[in-house]
TORGU-746657 format. One record per residue: x negated, y, z of N, C-alpha, C in turn. Coordinates in nm, 2 decimals. Layout:
<sites>
SITE     n.u     n.v     n.w    ca.u    ca.v    ca.w     c.u     c.v     c.w
SITE       X       Y       Z       X       Y       Z       X       Y       Z
...
</sites>
This chain:
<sites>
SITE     n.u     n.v     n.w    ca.u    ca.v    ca.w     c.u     c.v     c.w
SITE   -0.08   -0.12    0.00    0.00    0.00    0.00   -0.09    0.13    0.00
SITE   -0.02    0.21   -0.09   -0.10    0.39   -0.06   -0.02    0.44    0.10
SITE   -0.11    0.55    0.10   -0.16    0.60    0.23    0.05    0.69    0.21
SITE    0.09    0.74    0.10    0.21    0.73    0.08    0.34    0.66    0.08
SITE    0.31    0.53    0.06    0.42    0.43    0.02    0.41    0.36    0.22
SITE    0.30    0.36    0.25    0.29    0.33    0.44    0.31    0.41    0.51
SITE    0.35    0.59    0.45    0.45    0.64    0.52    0.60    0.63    0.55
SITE    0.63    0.58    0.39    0.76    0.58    0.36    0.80    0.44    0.45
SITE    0.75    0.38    0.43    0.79    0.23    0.46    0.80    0.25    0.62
SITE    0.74    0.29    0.73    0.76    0.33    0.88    0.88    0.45    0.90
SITE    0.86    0.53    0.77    0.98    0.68    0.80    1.10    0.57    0.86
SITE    1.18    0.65    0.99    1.32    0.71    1.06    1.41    0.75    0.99
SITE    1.36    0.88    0.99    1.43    0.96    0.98    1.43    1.10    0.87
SITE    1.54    1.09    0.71    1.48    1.11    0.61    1.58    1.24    0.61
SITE    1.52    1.38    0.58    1.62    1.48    0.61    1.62    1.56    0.43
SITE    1.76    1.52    0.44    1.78    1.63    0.28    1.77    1.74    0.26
SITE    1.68    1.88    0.18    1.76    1.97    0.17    1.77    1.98   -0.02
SITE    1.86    2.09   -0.01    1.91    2.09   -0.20    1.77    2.16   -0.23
SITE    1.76    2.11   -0.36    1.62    2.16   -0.44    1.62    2.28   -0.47
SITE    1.80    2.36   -0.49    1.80    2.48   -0.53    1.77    2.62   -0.43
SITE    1.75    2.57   -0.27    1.71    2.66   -0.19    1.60    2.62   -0.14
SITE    1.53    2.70   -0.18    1.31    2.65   -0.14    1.30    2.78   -0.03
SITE    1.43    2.83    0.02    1.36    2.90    0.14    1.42    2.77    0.27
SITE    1.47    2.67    0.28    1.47    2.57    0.32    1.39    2.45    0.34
SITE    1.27    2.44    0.25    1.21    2.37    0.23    1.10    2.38    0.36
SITE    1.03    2.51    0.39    0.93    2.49    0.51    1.02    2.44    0.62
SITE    1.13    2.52    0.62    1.20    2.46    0.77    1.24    2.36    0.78
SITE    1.29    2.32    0.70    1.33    2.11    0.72    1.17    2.05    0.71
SITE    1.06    2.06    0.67    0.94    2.02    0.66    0.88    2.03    0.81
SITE    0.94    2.11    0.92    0.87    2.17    1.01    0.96    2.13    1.10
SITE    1.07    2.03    1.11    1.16    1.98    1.18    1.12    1.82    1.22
SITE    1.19    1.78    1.32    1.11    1.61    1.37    1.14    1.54    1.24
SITE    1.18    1.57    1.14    1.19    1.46    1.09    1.10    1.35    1.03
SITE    1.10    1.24    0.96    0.97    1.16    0.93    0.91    1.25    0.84
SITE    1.03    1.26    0.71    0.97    1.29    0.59    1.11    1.36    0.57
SITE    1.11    1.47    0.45    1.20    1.55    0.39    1.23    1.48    0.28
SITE    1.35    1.49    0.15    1.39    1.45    0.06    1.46    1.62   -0.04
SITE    1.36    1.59   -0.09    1.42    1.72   -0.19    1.52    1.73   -0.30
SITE    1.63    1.75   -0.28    1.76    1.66   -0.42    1.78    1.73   -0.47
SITE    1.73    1.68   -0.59    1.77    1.74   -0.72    1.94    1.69   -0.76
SITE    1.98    1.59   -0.73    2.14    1.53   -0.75    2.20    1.59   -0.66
SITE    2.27    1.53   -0.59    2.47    1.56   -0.57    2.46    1.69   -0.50
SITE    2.34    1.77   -0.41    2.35    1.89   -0.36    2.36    2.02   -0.44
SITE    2.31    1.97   -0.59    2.30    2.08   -0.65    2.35    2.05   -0.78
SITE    2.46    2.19   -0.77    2.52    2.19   -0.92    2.46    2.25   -1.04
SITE    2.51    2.15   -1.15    2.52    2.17   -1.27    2.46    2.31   -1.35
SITE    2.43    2.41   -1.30    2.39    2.55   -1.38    2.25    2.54   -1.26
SITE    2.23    2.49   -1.13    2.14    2.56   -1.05    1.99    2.40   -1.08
SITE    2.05    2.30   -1.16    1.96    2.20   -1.22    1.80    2.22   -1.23
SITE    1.79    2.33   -1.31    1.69    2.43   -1.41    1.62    2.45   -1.29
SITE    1.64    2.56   -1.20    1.57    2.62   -1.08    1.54    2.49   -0.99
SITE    1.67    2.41   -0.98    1.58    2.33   -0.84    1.49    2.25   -0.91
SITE    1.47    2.23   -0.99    1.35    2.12   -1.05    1.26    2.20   -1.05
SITE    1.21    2.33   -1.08    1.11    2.41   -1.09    1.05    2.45   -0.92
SITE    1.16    2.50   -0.82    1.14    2.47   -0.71    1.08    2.34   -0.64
SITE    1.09    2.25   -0.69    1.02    2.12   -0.67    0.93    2.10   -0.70
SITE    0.90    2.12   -0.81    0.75    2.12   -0.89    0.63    2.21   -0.81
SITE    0.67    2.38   -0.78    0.61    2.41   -0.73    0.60    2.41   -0.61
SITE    0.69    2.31   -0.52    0.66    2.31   -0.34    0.54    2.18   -0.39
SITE    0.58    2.07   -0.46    0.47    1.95   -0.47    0.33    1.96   -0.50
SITE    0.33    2.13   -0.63    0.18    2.13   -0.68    0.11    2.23   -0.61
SITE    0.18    2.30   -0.45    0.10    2.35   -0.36    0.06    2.30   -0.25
SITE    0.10    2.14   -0.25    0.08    2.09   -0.13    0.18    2.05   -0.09
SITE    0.31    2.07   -0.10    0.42    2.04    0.02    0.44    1.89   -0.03
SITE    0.51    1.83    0.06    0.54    1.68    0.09    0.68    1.65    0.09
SITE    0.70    1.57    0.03    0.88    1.44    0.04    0.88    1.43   -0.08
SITE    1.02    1.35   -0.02    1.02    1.21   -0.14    1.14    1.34   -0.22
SITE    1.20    1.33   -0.42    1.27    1.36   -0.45    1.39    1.25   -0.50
SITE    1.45    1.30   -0.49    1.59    1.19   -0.52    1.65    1.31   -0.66
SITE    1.61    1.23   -0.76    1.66    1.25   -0.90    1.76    1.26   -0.97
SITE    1.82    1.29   -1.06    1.93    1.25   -1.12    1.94    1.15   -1.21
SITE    2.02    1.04   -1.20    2.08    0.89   -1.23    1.99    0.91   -1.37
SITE    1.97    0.79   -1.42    1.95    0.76   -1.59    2.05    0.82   -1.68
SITE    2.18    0.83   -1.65    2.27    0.86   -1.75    2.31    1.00   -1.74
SITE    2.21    1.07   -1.72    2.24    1.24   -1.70    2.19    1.25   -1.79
SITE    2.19    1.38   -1.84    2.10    1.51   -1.93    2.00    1.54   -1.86
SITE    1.99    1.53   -1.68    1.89    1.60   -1.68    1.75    1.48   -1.61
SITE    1.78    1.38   -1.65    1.68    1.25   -1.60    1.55    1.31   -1.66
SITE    1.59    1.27   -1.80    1.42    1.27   -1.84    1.31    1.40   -1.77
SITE    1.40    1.52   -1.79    1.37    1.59   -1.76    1.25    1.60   -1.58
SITE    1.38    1.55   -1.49    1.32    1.51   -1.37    1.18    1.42   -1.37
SITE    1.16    1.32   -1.43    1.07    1.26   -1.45    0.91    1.29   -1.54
SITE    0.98    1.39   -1.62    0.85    1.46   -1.67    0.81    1.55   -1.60
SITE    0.88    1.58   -1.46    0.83    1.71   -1.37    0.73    1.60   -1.28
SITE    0.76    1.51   -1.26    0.73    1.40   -1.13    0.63    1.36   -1.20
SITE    0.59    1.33   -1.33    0.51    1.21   -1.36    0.33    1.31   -1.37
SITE    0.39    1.41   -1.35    0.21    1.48   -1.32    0.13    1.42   -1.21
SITE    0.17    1.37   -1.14    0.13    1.37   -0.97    0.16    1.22   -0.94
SITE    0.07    1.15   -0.85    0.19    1.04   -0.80    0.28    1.12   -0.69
SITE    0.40    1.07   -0.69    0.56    1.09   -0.62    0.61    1.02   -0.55
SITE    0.69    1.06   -0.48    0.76    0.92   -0.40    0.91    0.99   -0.42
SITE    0.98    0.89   -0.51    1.11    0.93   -0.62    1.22    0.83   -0.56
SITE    1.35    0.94   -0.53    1.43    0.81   -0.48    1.54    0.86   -0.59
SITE    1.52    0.73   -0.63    1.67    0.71   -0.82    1.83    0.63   -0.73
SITE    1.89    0.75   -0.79    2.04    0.66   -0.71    2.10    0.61   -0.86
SITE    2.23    0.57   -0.84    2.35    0.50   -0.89    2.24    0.39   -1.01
SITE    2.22    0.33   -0.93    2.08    0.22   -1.00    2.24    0.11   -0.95
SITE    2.22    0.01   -1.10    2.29   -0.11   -1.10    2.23   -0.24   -1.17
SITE    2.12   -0.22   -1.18    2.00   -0.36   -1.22    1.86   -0.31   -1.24
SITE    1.78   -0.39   -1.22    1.62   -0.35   -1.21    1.56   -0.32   -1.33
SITE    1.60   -0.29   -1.44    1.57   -0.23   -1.55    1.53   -0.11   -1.54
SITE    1.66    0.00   -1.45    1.65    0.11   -1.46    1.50    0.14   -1.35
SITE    1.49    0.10   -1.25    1.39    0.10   -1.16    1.28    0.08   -1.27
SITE    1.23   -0.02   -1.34    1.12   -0.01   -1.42    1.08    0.04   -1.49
SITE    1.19    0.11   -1.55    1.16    0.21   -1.66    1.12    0.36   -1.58
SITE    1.20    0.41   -1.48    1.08    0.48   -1.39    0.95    0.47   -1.35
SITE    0.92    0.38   -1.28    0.75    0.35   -1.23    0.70    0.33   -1.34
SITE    0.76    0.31   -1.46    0.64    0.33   -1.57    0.58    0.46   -1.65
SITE    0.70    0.55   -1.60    0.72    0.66   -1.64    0.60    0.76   -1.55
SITE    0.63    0.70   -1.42    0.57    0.81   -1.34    0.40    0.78   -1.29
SITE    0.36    0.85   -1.22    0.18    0.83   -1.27    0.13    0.70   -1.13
SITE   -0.02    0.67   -1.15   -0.02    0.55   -1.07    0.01    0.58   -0.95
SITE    0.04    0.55   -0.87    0.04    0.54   -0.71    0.20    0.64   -0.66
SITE    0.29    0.62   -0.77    0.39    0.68   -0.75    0.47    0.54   -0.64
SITE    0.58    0.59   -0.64    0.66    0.49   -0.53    0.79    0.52   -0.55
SITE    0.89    0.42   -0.51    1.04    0.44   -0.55    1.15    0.40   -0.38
SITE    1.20    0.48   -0.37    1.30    0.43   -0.31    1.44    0.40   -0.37
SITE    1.48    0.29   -0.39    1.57    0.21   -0.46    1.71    0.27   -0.36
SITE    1.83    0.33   -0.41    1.96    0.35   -0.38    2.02    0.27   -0.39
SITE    2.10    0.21   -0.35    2.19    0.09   -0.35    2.30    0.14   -0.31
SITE    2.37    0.26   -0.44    2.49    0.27   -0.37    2.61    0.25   -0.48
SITE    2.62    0.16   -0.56    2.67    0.06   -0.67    2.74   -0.05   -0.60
SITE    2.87   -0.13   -0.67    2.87   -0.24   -0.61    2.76   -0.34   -0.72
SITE    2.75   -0.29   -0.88    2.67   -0.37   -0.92    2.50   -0.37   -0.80
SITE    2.49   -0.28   -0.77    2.33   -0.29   -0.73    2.32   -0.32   -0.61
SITE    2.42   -0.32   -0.52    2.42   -0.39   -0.39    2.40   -0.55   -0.45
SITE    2.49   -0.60   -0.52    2.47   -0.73   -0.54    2.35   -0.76   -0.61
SITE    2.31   -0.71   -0.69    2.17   -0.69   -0.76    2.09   -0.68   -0.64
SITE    2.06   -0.68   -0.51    1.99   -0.57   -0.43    1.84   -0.65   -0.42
SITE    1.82   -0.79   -0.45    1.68   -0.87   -0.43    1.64   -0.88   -0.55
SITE    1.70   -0.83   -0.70    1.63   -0.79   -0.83    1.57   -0.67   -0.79
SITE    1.62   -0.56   -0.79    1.63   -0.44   -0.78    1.51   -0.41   -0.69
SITE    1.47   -0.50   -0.55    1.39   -0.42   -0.45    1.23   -0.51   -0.46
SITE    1.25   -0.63   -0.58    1.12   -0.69   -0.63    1.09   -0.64   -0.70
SITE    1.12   -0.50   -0.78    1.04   -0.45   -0.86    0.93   -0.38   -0.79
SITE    0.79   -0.42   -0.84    0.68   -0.38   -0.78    0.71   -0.16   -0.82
SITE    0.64   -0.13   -0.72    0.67    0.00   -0.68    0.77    0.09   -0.59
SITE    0.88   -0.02   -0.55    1.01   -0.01   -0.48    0.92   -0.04   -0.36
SITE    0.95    0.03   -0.27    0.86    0.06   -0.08    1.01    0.03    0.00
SITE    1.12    0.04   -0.09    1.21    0.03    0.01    1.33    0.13   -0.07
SITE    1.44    0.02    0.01    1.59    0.05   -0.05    1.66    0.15    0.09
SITE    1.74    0.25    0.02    1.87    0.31    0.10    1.98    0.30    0.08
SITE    2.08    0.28    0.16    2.22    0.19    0.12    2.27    0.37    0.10
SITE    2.39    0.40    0.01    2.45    0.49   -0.03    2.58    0.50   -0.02
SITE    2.64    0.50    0.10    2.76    0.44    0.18    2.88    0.53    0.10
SITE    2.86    0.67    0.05    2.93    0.79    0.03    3.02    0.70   -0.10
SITE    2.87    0.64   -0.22    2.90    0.66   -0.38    2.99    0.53   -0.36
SITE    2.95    0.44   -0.29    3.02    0.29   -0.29    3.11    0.28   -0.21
SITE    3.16    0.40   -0.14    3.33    0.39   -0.08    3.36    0.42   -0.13
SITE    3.31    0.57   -0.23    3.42    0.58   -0.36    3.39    0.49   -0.45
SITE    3.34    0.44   -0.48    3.38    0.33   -0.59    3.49    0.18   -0.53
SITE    3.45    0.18   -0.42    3.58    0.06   -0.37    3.70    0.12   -0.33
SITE    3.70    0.24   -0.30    3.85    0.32   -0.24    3.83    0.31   -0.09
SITE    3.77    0.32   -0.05    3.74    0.30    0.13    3.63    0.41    0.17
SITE    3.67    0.40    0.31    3.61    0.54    0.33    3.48    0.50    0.37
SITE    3.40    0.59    0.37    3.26    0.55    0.38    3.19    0.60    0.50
SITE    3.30    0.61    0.63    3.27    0.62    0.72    3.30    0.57    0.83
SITE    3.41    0.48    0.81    3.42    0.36    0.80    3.35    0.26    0.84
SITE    3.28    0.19    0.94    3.19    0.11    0.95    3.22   -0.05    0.92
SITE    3.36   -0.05    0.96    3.38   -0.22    0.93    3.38   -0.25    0.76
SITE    3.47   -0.11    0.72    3.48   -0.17    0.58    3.34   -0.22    0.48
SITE    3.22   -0.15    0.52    3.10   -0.20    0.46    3.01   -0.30    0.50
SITE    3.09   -0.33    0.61    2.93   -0.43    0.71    2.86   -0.49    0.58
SITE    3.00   -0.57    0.48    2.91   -0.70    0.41    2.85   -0.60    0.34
SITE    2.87   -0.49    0.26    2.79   -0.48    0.19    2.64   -0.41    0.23
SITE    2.65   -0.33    0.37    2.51   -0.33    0.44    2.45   -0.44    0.42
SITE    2.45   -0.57    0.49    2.42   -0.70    0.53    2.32   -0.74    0.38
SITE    2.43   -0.69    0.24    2.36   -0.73    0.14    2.24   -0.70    0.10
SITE    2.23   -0.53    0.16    2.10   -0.45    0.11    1.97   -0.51    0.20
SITE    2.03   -0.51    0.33    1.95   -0.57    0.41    1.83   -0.70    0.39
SITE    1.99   -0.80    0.34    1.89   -0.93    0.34    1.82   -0.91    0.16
SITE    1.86   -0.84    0.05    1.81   -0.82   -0.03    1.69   -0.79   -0.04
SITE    1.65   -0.69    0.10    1.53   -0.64    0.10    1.44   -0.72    0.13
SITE    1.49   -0.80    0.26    1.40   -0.88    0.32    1.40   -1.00    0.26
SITE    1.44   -1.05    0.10    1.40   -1.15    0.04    1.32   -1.08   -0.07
SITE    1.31   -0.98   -0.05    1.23   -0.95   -0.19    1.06   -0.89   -0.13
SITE    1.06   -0.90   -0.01    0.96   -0.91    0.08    0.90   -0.74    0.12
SITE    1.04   -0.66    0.12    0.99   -0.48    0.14    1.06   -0.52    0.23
SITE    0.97   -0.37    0.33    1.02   -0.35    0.44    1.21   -0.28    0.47
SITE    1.24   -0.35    0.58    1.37   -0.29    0.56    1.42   -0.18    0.55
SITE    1.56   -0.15    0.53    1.58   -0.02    0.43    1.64    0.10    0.50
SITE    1.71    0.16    0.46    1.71    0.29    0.55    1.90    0.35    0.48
SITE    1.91    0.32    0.60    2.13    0.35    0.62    2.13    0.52    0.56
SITE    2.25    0.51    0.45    2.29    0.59    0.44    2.37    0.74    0.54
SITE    2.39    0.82    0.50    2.44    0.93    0.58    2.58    0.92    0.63
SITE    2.58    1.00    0.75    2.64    0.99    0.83    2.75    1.19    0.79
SITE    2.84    1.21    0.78    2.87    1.29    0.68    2.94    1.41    0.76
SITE    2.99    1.39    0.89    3.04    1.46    0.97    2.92    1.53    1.07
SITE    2.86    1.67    1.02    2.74    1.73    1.06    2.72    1.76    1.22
SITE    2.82    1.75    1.28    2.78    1.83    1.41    2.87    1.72    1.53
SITE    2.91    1.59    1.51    3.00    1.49    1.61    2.86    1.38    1.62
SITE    2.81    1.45    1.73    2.69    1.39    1.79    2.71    1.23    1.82
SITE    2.87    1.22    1.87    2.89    1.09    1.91    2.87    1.00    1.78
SITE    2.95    1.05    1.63    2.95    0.97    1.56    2.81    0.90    1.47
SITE    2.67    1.01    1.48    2.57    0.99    1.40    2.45    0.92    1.52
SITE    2.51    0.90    1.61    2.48    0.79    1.75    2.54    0.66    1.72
SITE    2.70    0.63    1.67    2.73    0.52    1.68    2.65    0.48    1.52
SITE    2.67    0.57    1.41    2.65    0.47    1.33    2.53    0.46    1.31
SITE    2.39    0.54    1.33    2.24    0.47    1.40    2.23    0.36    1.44
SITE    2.32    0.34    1.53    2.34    0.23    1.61    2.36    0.09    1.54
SITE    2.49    0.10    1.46    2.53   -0.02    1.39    2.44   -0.05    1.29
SITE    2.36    0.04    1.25    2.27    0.04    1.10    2.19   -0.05    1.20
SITE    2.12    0.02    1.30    1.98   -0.05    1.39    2.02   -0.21    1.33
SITE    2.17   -0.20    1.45    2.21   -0.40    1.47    2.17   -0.45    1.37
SITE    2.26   -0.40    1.23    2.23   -0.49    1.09    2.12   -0.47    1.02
SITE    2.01   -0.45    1.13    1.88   -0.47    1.04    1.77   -0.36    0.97
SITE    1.87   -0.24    0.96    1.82   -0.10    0.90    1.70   -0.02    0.99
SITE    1.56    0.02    0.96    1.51    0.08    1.00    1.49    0.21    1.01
SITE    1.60    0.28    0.98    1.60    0.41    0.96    1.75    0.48    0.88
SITE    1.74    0.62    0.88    1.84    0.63    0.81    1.89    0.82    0.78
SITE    1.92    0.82    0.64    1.91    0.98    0.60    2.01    1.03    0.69
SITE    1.95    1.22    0.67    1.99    1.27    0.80    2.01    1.42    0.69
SITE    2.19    1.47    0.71    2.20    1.61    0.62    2.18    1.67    0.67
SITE    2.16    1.70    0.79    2.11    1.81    0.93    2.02    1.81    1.00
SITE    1.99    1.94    1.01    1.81    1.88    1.15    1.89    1.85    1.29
SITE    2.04    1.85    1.34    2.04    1.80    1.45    2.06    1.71    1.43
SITE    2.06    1.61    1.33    2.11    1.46    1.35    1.95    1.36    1.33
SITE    1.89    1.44    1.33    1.72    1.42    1.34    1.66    1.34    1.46
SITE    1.70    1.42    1.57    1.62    1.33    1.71    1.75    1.21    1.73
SITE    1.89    1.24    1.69    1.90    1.12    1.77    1.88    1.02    1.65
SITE    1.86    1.03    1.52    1.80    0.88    1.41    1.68    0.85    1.52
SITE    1.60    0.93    1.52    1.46    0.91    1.57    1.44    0.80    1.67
SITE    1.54    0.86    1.77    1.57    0.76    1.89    1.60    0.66    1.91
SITE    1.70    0.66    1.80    1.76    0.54    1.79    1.65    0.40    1.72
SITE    1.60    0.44    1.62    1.54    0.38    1.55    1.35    0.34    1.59
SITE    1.33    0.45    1.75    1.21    0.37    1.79    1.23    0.29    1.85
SITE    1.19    0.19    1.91    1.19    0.07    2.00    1.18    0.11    2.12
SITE    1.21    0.12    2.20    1.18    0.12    2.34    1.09    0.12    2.43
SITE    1.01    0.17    2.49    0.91    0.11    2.61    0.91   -0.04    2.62
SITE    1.04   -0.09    2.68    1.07   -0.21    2.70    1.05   -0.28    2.64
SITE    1.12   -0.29    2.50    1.09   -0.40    2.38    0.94   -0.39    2.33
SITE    0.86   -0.31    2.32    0.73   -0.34    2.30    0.63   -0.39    2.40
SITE    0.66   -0.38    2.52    0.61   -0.43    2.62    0.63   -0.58    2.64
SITE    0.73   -0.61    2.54    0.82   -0.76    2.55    0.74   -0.81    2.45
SITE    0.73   -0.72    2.30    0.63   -0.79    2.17    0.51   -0.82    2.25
SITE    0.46   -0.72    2.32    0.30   -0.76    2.37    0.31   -0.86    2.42
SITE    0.40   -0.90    2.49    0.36   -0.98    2.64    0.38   -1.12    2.53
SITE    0.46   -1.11    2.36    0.49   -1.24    2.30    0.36   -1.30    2.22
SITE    0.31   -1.20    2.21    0.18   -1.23    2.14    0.07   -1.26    2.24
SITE    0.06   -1.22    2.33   -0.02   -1.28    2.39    0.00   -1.36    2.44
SITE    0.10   -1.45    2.45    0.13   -1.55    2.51    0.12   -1.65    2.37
SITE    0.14   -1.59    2.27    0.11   -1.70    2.15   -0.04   -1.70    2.10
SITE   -0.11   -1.61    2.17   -0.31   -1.62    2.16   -0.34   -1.68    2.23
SITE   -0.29   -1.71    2.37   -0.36   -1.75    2.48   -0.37   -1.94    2.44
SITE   -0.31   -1.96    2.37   -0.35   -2.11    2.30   -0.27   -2.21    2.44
SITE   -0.32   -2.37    2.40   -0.26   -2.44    2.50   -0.11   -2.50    2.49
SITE   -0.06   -2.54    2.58    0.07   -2.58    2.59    0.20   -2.47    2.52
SITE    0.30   -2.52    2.51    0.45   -2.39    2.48    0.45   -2.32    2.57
SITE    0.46   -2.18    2.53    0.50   -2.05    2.63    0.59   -2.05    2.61
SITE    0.65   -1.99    2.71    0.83   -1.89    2.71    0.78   -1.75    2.74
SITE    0.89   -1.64    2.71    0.89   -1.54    2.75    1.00   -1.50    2.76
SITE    1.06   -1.42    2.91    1.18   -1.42    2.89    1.34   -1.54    2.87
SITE    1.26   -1.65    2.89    1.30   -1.79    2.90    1.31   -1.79    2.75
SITE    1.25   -1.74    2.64    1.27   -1.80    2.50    1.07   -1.84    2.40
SITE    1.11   -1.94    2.36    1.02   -2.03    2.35    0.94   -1.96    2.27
SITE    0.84   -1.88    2.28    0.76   -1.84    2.18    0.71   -1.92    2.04
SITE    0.83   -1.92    1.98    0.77   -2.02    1.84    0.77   -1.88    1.72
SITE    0.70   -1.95    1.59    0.73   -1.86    1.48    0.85   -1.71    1.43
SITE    0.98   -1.76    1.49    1.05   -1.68    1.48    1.07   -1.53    1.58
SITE    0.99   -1.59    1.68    0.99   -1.48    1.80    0.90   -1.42    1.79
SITE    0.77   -1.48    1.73    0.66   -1.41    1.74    0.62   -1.30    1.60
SITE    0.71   -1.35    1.49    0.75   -1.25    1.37    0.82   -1.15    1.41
SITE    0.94   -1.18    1.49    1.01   -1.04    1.54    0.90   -0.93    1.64
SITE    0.85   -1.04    1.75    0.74   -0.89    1.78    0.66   -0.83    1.70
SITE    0.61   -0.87    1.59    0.46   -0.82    1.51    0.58   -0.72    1.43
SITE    0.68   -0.74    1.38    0.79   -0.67    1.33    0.79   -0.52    1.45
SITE    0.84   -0.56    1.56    0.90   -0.43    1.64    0.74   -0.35    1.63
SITE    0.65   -0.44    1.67    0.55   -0.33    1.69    0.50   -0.25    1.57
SITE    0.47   -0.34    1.45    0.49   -0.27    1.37    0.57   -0.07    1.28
SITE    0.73   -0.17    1.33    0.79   -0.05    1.38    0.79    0.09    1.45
SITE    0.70    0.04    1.57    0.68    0.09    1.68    0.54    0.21    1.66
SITE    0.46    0.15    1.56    0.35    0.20    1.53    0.23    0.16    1.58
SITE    0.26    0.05    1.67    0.12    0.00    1.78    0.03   -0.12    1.64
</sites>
């Protein structure tokens, strides 16, 4: 992995702002979040395209940092996006992706050491999701809860209505051997309670992270999504108890075998240790 793609892959907490206001850009940059996401799509309309891609270009070619989230293949303004990206390596997140074609035909596009964050917010590309996240270059998938409730008719806020199709992005990822992926937005900006519970439910099913439209919904992803004192004190004590050689350990009365001791090197991983 680049020294970029092993950021992305540990990022929390991913904060949007629209490409078309670059007096936003230092201040979401200068907020907890992991990493910023500069969108060129759904934040910015149709006439303000032109500027925010130019605003992009020039926060990237003075230094500034995050991943951009582009507009689909089937725009007017794709190509375009991609010949601004392809000077530089990038870290490019392509939505309304519904098979791994379109992912390939980006990373070829764009220069070496670029990286992709794969959207999964299709019903074709959820089901696609272990094509789609084997394409070398893909660091990791984001579930797109908003595009794929409207496309099923269900609300996307909603937690029961998508479990299965979280579950699919999830285990797509983790069969296609990238690190897990990062839960869509949480859409109601200021109900602290609600961007707590659904952190929460993302955590359970597997998600390490997850985009954030506000800087307050920033520390509680963050929180949510580090491990605990506890739990890494728990990975230590599993590993060492699977070095120390000899007879079966327990920890916690569960039998230190392969699967326990993958989930700690997992948390701590996580964790940053």
């Amino acid at each position: 992995m680049t020294a970029m793609s092993e950021s992305l892959a540990r990022a929390r907490s991913l904060l949007f702002v629209p490409g078309h206001r670059p007096d936003r850009f230092d201040k979401a940059a200068a907020t907890t979040a992991d990493t910023i996401v500069l969108d060129l799509e759904d934040a910015v309309g149709p006439d303000e395209k032109p500027v925010a891609r130019k605003n992009v270009a020039e926060w990237l070619a003075g230094g500034g940092q995050g991943i951009v989230r582009i507009n689909d293949a089937d725009t007017c303004w794709y190509s375009d996006d991609v010949a601004m990206l392809a000077e530089r390596p990038a870290a490019v997140m392509l939505p309304k992706i519904t098979h791994r074609g379109q992912v390939v035909d980006v990373v070829r596009a764009l220069a070496p050491g670029s990286c992709v964050i794969a959207i999964l917010e299709t019903a074709a590309g959820v089901l696609n999701a272990q094509s789609i996240c084997s394409v070398p270059g893909v660091v990791r998938a984001a579930f797109g809860n908003a595009d794929l409730g409207s496309e099923l008719g269900l609300d996307p806020a909603h937690q029961a209505s998508l479990v299965h199709a979280r579950a699919q992005v999830v285990l797509g990822s983790a069969a296609a051997g990238i690190v897990p992926p990062i839960d869509g937005a949480t859409l109601d900006l200021t109900d602290r309670e609600a961007i707590t519970a659904d952190a929460t439910h993302a955590a359970e099913l597997g998600f390490t992270g997850k985009v954030c439209l506000h800087p307050r919904q920033v520390d509680v992803v963050n929180a949510i999504f580090t491990p605990s004192p506890e739990a890494v004190e728990w990975a230590r004590r599993v590993l060492a108890a699977a070095d120390s050689g000899g007879s079966i350990k327990a920890v916690d009365n569960q039998i230190v075998g392969k699967p326990i001791i993958d989930r700690a090197r997992r948390l701590l991983a996580q964790a940053g240790c």
